[in-house]
C-alpha positions in Angstrom: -20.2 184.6 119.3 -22.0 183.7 122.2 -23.4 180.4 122.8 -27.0 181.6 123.5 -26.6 183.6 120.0 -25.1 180.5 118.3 -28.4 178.7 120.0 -30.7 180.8 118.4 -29.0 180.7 114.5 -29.2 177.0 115.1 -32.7 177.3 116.2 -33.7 180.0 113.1 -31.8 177.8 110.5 -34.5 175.0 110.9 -36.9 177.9 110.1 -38.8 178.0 106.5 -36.5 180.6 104.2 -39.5 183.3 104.3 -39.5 183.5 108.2 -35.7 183.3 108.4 -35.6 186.2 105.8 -38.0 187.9 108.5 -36.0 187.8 111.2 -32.7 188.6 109.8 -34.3 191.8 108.6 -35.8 191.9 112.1 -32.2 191.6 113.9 -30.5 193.9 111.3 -33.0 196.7 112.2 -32.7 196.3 115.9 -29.0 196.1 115.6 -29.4 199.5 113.9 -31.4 201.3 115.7 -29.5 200.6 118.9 -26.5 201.7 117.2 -28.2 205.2 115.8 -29.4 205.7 119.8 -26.1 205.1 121.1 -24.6 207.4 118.2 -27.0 209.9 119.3 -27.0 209.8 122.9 -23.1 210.3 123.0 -23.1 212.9 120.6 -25.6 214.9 123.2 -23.9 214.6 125.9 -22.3 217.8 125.9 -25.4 219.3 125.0 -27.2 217.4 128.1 -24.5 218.5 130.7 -24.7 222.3 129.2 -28.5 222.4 129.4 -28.3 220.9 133.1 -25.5 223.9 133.8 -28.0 226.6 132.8 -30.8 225.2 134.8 -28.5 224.8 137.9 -27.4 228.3 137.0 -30.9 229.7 137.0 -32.2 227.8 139.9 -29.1 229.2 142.2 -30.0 232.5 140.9 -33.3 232.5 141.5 -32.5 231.2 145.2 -30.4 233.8 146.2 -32.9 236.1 144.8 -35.4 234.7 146.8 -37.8 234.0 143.5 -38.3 230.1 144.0 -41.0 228.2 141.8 -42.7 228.4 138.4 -43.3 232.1 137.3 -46.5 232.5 135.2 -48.0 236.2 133.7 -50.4 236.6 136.7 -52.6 238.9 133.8 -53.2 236.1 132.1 -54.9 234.2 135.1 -58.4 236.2 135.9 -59.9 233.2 137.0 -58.3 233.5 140.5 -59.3 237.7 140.9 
């Protein structure tokens, strides 16, 4: 354990019970949640690096093809005619 960390249980054990209670269900849930983010983030990383392929893939295509931008259904834009 760290000595800031050790610090602040020092600190938090001259707390009244109730607001000690608070704040070990306070650190419990952060401590959670960062571990369900990491979980998740590194279980989408393939997912991340495919999706980046395809748009990389469709990009090159449409450079080659000479089709660069955002493509819209010109029918549905009668504002501009």
């Amino acid at each position: 354990m760290t000595k800031l960390l050790e610090k602040v249980f020092t600190e938090a054990s001259k707390l009244p019970q109730q607001e000690q209670d608070l704040l070990a269900r306070q650190l419990l849930a952060d401590i959670a949640s960062e571990s369900r983010w990491s979980e998740a983030f590194a279980n989408s990383q393939d997912q991340l690096g495919k999706l980046a392929d395809e748009a990389l893939a469709e990009f090159e295509a449409g450079r080659k093809s000479g089709r660069i931008g955002l493509e819209y259904d010109r029918g549905s834009d009668q504002s501009r005619h």
